[in-house]
C-alpha positions as CSV (number, residue, x, y, z in Angstrom):
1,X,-48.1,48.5,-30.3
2,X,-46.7,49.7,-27.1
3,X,-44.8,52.9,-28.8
4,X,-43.7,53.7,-25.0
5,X,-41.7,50.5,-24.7
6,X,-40.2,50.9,-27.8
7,X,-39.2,54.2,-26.9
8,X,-37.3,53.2,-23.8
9,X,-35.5,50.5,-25.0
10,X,-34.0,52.8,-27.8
11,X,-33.1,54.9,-25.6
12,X,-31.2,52.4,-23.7
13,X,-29.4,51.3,-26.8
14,X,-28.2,54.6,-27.8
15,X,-26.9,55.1,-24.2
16,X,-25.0,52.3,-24.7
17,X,-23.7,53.3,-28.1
18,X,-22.4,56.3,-26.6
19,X,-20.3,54.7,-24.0
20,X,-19.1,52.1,-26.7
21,X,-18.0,55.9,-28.5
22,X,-15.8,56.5,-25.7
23,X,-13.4,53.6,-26.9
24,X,-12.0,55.6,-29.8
25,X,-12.0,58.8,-28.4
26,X,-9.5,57.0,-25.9
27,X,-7.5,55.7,-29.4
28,X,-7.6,59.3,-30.4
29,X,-6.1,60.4,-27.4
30,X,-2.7,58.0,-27.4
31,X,-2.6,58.8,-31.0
32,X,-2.7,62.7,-30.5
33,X,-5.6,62.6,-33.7
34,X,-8.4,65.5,-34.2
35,X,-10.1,63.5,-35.7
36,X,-11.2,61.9,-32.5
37,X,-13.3,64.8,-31.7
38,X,-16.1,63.6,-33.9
39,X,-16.6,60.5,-31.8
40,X,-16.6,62.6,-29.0
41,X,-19.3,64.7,-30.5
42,X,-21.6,61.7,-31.2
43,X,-20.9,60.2,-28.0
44,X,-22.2,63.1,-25.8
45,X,-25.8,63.1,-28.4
46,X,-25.8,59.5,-27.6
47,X,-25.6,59.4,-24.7
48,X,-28.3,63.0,-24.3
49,X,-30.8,61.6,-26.8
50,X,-30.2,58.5,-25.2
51,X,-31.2,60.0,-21.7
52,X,-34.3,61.9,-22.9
53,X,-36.0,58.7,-24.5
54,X,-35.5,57.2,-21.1
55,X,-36.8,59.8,-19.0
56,X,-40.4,59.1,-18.9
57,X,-40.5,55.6,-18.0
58,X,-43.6,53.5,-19.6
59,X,-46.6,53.1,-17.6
60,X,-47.4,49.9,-19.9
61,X,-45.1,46.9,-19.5
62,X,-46.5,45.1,-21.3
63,X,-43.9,43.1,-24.7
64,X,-44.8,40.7,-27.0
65,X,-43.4,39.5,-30.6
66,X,-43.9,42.1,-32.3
67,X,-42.7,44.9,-30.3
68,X,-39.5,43.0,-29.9
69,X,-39.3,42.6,-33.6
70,X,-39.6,46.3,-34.0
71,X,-37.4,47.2,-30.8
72,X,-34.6,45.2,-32.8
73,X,-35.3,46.3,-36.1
74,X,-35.4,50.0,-35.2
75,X,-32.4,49.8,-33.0
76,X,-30.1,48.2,-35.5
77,X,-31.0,51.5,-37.4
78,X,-30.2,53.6,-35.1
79,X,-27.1,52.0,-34.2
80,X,-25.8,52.0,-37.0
81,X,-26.9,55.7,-38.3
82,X,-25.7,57.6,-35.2
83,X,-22.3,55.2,-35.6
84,X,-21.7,56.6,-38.8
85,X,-21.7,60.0,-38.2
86,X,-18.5,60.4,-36.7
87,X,-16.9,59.7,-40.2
88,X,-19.4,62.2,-42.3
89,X,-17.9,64.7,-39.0
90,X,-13.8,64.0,-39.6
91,X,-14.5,63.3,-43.2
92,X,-12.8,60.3,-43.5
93,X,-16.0,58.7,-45.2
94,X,-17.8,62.1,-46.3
95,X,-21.0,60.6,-47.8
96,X,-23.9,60.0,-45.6
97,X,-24.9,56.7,-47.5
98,X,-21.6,55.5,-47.8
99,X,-20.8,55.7,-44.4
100,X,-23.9,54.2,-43.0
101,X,-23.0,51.5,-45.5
102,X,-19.5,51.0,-44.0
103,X,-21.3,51.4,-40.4
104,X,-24.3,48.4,-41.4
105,X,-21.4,46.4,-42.7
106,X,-19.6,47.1,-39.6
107,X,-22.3,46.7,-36.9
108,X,-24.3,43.3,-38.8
109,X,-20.5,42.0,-39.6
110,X,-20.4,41.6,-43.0
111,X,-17.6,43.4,-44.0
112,X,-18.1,44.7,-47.2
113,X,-16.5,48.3,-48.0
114,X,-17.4,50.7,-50.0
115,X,-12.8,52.4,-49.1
116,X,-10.5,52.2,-51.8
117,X,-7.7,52.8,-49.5
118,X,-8.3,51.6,-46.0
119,X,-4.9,52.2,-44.6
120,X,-5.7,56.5,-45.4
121,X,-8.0,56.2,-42.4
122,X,-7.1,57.7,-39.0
123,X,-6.5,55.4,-35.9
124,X,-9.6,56.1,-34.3
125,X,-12.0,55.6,-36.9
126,X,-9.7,52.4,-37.8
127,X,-11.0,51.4,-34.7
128,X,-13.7,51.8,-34.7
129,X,-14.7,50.0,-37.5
130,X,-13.4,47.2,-36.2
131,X,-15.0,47.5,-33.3
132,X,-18.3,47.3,-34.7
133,X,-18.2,44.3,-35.8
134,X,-17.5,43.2,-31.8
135,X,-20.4,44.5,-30.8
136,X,-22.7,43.5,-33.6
137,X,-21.3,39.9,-33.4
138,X,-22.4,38.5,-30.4
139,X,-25.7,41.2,-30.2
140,X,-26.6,44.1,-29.7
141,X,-29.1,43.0,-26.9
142,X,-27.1,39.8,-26.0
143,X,-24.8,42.6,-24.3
144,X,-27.4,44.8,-23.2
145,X,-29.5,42.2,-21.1
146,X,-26.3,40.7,-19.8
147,X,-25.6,44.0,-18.4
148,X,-28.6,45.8,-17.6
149,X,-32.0,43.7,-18.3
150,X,-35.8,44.3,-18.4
151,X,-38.7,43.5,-16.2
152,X,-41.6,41.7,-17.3
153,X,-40.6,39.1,-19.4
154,X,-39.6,41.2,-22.6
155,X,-36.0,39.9,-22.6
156,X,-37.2,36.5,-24.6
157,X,-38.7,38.4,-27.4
158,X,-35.7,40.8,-27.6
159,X,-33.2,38.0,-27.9
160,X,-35.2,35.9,-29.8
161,X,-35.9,38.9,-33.0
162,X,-32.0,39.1,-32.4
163,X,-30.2,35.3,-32.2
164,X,-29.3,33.8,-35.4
165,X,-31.0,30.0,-36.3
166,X,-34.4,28.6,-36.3
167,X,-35.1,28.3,-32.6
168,X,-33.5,30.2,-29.4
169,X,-32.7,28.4,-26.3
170,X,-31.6,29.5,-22.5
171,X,-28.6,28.0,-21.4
172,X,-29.8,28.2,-17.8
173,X,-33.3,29.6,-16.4
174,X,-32.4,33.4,-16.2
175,X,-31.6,34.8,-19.5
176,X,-29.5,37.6,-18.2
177,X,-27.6,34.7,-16.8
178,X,-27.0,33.2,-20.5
179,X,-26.2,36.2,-21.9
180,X,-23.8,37.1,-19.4
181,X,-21.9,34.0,-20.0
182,X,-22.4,34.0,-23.4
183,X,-20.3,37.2,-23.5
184,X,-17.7,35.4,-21.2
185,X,-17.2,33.0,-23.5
186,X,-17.0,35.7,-26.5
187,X,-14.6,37.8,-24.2
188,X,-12.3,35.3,-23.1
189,X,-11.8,33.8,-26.6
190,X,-10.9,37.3,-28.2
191,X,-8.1,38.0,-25.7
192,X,-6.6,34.6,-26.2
193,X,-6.9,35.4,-30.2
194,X,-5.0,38.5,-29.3
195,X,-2.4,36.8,-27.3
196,X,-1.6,34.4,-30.4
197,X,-1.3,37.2,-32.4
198,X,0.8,39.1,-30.4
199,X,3.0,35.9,-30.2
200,X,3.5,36.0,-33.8
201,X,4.9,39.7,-33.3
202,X,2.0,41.3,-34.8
203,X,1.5,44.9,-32.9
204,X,-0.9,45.1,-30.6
205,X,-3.1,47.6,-32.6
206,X,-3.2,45.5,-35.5
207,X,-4.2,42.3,-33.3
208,X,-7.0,43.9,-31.3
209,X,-8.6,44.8,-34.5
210,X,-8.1,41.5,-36.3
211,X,-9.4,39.8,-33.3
212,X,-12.7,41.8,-33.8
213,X,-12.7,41.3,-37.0
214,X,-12.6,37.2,-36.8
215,X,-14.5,37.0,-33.4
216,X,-17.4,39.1,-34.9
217,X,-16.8,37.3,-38.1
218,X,-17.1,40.4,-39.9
219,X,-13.8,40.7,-41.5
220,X,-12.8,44.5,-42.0
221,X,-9.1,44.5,-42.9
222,X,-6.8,47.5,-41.8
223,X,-4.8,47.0,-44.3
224,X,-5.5,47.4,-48.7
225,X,-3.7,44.0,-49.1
226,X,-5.7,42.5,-46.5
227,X,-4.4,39.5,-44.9
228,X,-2.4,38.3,-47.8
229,X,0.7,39.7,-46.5
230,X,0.6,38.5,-42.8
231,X,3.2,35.2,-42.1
232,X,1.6,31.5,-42.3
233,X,1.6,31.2,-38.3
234,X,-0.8,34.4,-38.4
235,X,-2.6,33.4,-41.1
236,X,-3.2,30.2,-39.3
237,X,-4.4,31.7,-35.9
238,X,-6.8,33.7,-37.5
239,X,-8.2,30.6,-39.7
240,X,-8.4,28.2,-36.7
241,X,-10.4,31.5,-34.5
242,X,-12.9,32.6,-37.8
243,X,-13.8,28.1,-37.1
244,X,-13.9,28.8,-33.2
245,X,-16.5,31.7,-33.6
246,X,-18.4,30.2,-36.4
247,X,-19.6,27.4,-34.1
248,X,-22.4,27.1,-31.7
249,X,-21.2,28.8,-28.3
250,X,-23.5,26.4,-26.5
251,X,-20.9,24.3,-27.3
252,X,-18.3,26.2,-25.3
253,X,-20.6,26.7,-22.6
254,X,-21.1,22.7,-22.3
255,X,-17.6,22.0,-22.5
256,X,-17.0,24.1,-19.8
257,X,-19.4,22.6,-17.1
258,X,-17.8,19.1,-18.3
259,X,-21.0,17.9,-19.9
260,X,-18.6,16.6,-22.8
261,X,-21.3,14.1,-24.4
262,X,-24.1,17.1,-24.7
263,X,-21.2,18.8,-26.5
264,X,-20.3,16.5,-28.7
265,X,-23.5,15.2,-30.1
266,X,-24.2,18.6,-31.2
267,X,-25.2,17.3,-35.0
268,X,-24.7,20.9,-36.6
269,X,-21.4,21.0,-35.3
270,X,-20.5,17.7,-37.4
271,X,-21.7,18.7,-40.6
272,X,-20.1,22.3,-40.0
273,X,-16.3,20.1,-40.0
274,X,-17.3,18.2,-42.8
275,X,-18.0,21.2,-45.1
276,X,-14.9,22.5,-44.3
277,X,-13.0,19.3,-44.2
278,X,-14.5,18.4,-47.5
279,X,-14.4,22.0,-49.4
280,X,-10.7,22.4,-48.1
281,X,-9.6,19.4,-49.4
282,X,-11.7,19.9,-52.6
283,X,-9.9,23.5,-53.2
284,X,-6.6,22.4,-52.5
285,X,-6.5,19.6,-55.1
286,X,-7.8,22.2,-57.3
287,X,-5.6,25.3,-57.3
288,X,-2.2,23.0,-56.0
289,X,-0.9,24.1,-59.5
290,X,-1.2,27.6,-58.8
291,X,1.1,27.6,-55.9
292,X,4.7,26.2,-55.2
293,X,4.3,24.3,-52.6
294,X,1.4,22.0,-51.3
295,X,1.2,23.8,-47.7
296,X,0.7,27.1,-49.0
297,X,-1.9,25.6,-51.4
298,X,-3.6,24.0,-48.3
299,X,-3.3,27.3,-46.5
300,X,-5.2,29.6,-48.4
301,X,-7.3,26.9,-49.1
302,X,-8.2,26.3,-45.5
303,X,-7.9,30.4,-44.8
304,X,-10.8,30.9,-47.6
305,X,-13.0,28.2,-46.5
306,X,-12.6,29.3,-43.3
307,X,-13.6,33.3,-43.6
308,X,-16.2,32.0,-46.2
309,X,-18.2,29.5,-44.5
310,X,-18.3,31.4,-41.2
311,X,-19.1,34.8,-42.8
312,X,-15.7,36.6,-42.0
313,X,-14.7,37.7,-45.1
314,X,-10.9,38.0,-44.4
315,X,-8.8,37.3,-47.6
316,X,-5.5,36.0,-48.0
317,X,-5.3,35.8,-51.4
318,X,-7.4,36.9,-54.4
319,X,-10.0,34.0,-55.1
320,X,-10.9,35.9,-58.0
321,X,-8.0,34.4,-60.1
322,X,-8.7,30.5,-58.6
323,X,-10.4,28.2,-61.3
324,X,-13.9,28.3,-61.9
325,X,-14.6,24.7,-59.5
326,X,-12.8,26.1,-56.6
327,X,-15.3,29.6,-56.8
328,X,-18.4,27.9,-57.1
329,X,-17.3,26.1,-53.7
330,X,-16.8,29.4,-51.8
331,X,-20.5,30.5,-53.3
332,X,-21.9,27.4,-51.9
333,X,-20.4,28.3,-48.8
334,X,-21.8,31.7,-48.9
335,X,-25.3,30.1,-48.8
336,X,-24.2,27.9,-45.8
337,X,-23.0,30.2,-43.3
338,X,-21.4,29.2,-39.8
339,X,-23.5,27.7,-37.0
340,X,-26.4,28.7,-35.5
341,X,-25.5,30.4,-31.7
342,X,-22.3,31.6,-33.4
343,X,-21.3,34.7,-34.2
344,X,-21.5,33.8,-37.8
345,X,-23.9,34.8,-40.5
346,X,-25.7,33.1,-43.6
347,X,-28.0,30.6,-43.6
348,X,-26.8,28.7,-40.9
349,X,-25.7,24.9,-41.0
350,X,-28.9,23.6,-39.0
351,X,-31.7,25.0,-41.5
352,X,-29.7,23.3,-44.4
353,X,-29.4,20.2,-42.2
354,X,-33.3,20.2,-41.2
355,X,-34.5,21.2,-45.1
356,X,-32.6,18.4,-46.5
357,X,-33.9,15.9,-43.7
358,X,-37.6,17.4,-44.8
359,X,-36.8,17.2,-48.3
360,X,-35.6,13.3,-47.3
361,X,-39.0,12.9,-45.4
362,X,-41.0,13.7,-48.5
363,X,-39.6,11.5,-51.0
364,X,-39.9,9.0,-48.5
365,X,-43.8,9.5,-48.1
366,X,-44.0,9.4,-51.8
367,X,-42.3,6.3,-51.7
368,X,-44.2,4.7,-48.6
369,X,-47.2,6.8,-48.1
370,X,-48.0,4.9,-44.6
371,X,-44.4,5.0,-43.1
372,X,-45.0,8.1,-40.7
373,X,-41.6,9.9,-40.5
374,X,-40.5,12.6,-38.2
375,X,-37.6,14.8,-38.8
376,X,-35.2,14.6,-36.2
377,X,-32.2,17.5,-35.2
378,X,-30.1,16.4,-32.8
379,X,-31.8,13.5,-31.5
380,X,-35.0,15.1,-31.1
381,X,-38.1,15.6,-33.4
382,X,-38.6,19.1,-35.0
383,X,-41.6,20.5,-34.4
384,X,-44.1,21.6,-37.1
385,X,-43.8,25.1,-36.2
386,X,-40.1,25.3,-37.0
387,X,-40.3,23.8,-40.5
388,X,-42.5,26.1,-41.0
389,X,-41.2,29.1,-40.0
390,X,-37.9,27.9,-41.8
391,X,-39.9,27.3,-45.2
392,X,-41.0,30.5,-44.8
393,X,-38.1,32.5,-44.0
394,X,-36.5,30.5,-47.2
395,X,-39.6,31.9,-49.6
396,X,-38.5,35.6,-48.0
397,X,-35.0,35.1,-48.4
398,X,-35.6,34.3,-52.2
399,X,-37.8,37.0,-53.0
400,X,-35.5,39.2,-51.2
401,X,-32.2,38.3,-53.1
402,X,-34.2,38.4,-56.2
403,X,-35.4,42.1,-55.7
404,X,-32.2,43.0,-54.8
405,X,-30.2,41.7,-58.0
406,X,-32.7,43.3,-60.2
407,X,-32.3,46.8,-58.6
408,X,-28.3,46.0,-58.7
409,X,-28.7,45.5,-62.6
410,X,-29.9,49.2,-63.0
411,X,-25.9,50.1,-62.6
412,X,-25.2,47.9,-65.6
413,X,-22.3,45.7,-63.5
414,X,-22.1,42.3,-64.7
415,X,-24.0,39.6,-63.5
416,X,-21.8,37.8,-61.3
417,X,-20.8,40.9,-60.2
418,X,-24.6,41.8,-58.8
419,X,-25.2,37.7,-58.0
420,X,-22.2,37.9,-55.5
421,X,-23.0,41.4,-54.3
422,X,-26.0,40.1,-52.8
423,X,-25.1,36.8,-51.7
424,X,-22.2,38.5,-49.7
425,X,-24.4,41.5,-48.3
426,X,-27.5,39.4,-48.0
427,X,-25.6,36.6,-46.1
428,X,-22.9,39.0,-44.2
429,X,-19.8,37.6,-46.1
430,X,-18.5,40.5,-47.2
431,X,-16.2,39.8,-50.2
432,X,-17.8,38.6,-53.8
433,X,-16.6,38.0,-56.9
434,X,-15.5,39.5,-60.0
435,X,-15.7,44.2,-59.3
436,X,-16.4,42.9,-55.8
437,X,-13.7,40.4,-54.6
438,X,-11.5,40.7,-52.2
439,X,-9.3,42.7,-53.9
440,X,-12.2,45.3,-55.0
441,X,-14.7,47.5,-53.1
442,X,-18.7,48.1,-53.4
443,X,-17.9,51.7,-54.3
444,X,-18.9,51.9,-57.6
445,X,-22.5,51.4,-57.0
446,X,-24.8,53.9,-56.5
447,X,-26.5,55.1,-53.8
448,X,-29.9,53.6,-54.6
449,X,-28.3,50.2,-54.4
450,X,-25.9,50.6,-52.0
451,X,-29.2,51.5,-49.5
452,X,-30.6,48.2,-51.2
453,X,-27.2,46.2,-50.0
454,X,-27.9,47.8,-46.5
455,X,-31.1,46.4,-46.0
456,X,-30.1,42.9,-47.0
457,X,-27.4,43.5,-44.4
458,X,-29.7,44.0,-42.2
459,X,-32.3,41.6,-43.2
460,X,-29.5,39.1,-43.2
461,X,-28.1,39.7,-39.9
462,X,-31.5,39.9,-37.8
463,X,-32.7,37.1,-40.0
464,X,-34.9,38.7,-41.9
465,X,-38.0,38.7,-40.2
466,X,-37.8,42.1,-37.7
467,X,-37.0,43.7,-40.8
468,X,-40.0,42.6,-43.1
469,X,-42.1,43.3,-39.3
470,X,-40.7,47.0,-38.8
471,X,-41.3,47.8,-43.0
472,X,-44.7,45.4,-43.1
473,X,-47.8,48.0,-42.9
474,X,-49.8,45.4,-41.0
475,X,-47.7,46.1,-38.2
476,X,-49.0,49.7,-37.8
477,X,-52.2,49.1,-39.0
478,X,-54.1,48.7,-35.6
479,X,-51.5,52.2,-34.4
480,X,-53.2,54.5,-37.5
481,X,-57.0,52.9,-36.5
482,X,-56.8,53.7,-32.9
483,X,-55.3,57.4,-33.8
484,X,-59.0,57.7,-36.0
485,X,-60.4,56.9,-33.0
């Protein structure tokens, strides 16, 4: 385990998280708030601890797997404890655990709040809630290699602990290339989201924050009724953006150079519309009764399905009240997730896609033992090592959500309650049912499973793996031998 490495690269990440801290201290400013001084605090340890951990540069270079697992893992962590400290400091969120909850939820963009009353907040911490999710969207080290890369070859591993799907690709040879123009992409799209919005007459606080809300598909609302009081046409923009963000950026990025045919026979893309098409249609036959007119029934339909499937979590109306057909759909969609390459979460389109193909594959042995049949993802045959790493990740991923609701049930919640509390933290929705729709809060819980809900934030985010790697004792088994030594 090269330690040293590790060490540097954390230190890199935390001076980055103290120049993202300047952003509300600037908020705090124009709004003439105190409360800024806290983010001014923990931007200037940032940015010092940030400078000692880089001061002695590694003499070994040397990065493979499981370093970048850990690297990821650990900075994730970091992020997200020295990001909550500025609320413990101007006390808008005085517990510790509750605000590194809000700061996870933030950061891995799942949205799920453990604030009663949002709107009591302060501008700058407002902000920078929001703004969390923006960074933790696209990636932590997406950003950080576009703008200042390693030597050596380590970027791969970094960006592969960190990308959600099965497999990570380059978009062109140099990855600091990709993830500059991955982040582009990302940047471009949430100014034109805060354009629309600012179309619709919405002020430009208010958009800025909803656009990093739906382009990090996190989903933090700024205000307690959510989005349910917004007017159709913003309601609209933000469902048509939560889509845009939940699908594959290569897509963008293909679209752009005018290779329009590599674009379009992206197969997860495909069955991303039809899940929507399909469970928008589905939901608007169903709940039609419960509103006056067809379009509005059609736009909270679509609005839902939208935040759901992508991971958002934005609300426009309380789902909790819909009929029982309409919420099984949106817990389907939980499971889903957006595309992989998005900025979305959950279990991503193409691992469905593939374990249904594989699932296809066997029953077709079965039936004719000496047809040999490959399973094919967009055109091309899947290699052995991804069905299994995907069988694998779904075996974690059940014993993980399994855990989890069992040390939920200690706080005697019902069991949809802890099911859904799970499924949203675990898969980065943020809103479940019943004492934790979209009209409720994760409050209530205690502090043991609120640290549970943190970790499947996590876990879900980085895709499990680098978490199980950091926590596994295998991993610092050779470390403790050669200390003996």
């Amino acid at each position: 385990m090269n330690l040293s490495m590790i060490r540097y690269v954390l230190g890199l990440v935390m001076m980055f998280e103290g120049a993202f801290l300047s952003l509300p201290c600037v908020v705090a400013l124009i709004y003439q708030e105190k409360k800024g001084f806290s983010f001014f605090i923990m931007m200037i340890i940032c940015l010092l601890l940030g400078f000692l951990l880089r001061y002695k540069k590694p003499k070994n270079h040397v990065f493979y797997a499981k370093e970048g697992f850990v690297t990821v893992a650990a900075s994730w962590i970091v992020l997200s404890f020295f990001g909550g400290l500025p609320f413990v400091l101007n006390g808008d969120i005085p517990s510790v655990v509750d605000a590194m909850f809000e700061t996870v939820s933030g950061f891995t963009t799942t949205g799920s709040s453990i604030l009663s009353d949002v709107e009591a907040l302060s501008k700058c911490s407002l902000f920078w809630r929001s703004f969390t999710h923006w960074i933790g969207g696209m990636g932590v080290f997406v950003f950080v290699l576009a703008v200042m890369p390693l030597t050596g070859g380590q970027n791969i591993h970094l960006m592969r602990a960190e990308s959600p799907g099965p497999s990570v690709g380059k978009l062109v040879p140099k990855l600091r290339t990709t993830s500059m123009i991955l982040y582009k992409i990302y940047f471009v799209m949430t100014v034109i989201m805060v354009l629309l919005l600012l179309a619709g007459r919405m002020p430009l606080f208010e958009s800025l924050l909803l656009s990093f809300g739906a382009a990090g598909t996190g989903g933090f609302g700024i205000l307690n009724t959510g989005c349910a009081t917004y007017t159709p046409y913003v309601q609209y923009v933000i469902a048509v953006f939560m889509i845009l963000f939940g699908v594959n950026f290569n897509v963008y990025y293909f679209l752009l150079i005018r290779r329009f045919k590599e674009a379009i026979k992206y197969e997860e893309l495909k069955y991303y519309l039809l899940f929507i098409g399909a469970s928008v249609t589905l939901i608007t036959v169903n709940i039609c009764r419960t509103f006056p007119t067809l379009e509005e029934a059609f736009r909270h339909a679509f609005f839902q399905v939208s935040s759901i499937i992508t991971t958002t979590g934005y609300s426009s109306f309380d789902f909790n009240g819909w009929p029982e057909f309409s919420k099984v759909i949106l817990i389907l969609l939980m499971f889903s997730g957006a595309c992989a390459g998005s900025t979305g979460g959950g279990i991503k389109v193409s691992r469905l896609v593939m374990m249904l193909k594989t699932v296809k594959k066997e029953l077709l042995f079965y039936a004719h033992p000496r047809n040999v049949r490959k399973v094919k993802f967009n055109g091309r045959v899947v290699e052995h090592e991804v069905i299994r790493g995907m069988n694998v990740y779904f075996v974690a991923y059940g014993f993980i959500m399994m855990f989890s609701v069992l040390i939920l049930a200690l706080d005697n919640f019902d069991f949809t309650t802890n099911f859904t509390a799970v499924v949203a933290t675990l898969n980065n929705i943020g809103p479940g049912l019943s004492a934790v729709g979209p009209a409720s809060n994760f409050g209530a819980y205690s502090d043991l499973s609120k640290i549970v809900m943190i970790f499947d934030m996590l876990a879900g985010r980085l895709e499990i793996f680098p978490m199980l790697v950091l926590l596994s004792p295998y991993t610092w088994k050779g470390l403790r031998l050669r200390k003996r030594k």
